[in-house]
LUMPA-567344 format. One record per residue (C-alpha): residue in one letter; x, y, z. Coordinates in steps of 0.1 Angstrom, whole numbers, plus 2048, in hexadecimal, padded with zeros to 3 digits. Layout:
<pts>
aXYZ/...
</pts>
This chain:
<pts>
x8648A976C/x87F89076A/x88587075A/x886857776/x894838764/x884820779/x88983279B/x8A48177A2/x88D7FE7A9/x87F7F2787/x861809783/x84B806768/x829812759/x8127F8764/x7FB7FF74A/x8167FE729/x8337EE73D/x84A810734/x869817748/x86583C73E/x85584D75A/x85986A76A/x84F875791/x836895790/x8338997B2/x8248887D6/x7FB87F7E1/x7F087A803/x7EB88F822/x7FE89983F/x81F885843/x81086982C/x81C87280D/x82085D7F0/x8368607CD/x81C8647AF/x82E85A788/x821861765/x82B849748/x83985E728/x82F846716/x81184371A/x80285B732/x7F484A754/x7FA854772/x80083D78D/x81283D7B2/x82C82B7C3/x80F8147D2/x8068017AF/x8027DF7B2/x8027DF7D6/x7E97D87F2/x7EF7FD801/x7E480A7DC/x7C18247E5/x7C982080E/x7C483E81C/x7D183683F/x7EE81B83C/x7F8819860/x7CF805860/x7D87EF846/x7F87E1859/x7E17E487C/x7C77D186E/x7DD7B685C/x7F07B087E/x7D37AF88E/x7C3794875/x7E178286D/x7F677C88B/x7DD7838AC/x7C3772896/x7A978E8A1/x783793892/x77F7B287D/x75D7B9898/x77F7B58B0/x7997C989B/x7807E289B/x7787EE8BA/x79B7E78CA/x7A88038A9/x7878168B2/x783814886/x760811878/x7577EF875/x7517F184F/x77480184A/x7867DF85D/x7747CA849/x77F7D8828/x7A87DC836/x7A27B583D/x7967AC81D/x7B17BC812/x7CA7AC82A/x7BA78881B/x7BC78F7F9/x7E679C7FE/x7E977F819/x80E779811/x81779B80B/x80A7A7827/x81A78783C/x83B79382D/x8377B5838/x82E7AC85A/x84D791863/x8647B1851/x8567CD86D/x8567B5883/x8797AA882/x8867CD880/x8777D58A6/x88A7B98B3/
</pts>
């Protein structure tokens, strides 16, 4: 383990606030892999996700489908859903999700968005 001293990008413990955290290791399957910390200080574990809307997704690539789908075609989740062939149940809780991070996910949109043009 190694001290990561922020990873360069002001990390921090969100439950203490330390900077003193090292990386021990990845979660996620497949190509999907994401960057998993432990505070020194005090102890919790926590991922590169924290405090974000893609925090406990499992499949990312649905969250950003759904929110473009929601936020910029202006699509029903009943709509969403068949066209992604994803269970009903599953667009509605992505779209909650997209609602409650509206300018977050809004953000993240216009910056893929403008990178493809």
């Amino acid at each position: 383990m190694r001290q990561s001293e922020g990873c360069g990008f002001g990390l921090a413990c969100p439950a203490c606030g330390s900077r003193e955290v090292v990386r021990i290791g990845y979660v996620g399957r497949g190509s999907f892999r994401v960057q998993r910390f432990q505070c020194r200080r005090c102890g919790r574990t926590f991922t590169e996700l924290e405090g974000t809307p893609f925090k406990g997704v499992h499949d990312p690539k649905a969250l950003v489908a759904v929110a473009y789908l929601r936020l910029r075609a202006g699509l029903s989740e009943s709509s969403i859903a068949r066209l992604l062939g994803i269970p009903y149940p599953t667009v509605r809780r992505l779209s909650k999700r997209v609602l409650e991070h509206k300018g977050f996910m809004e953000r993240l949109l216009d910056v893929l968005l403008e990178a493809h043009i």
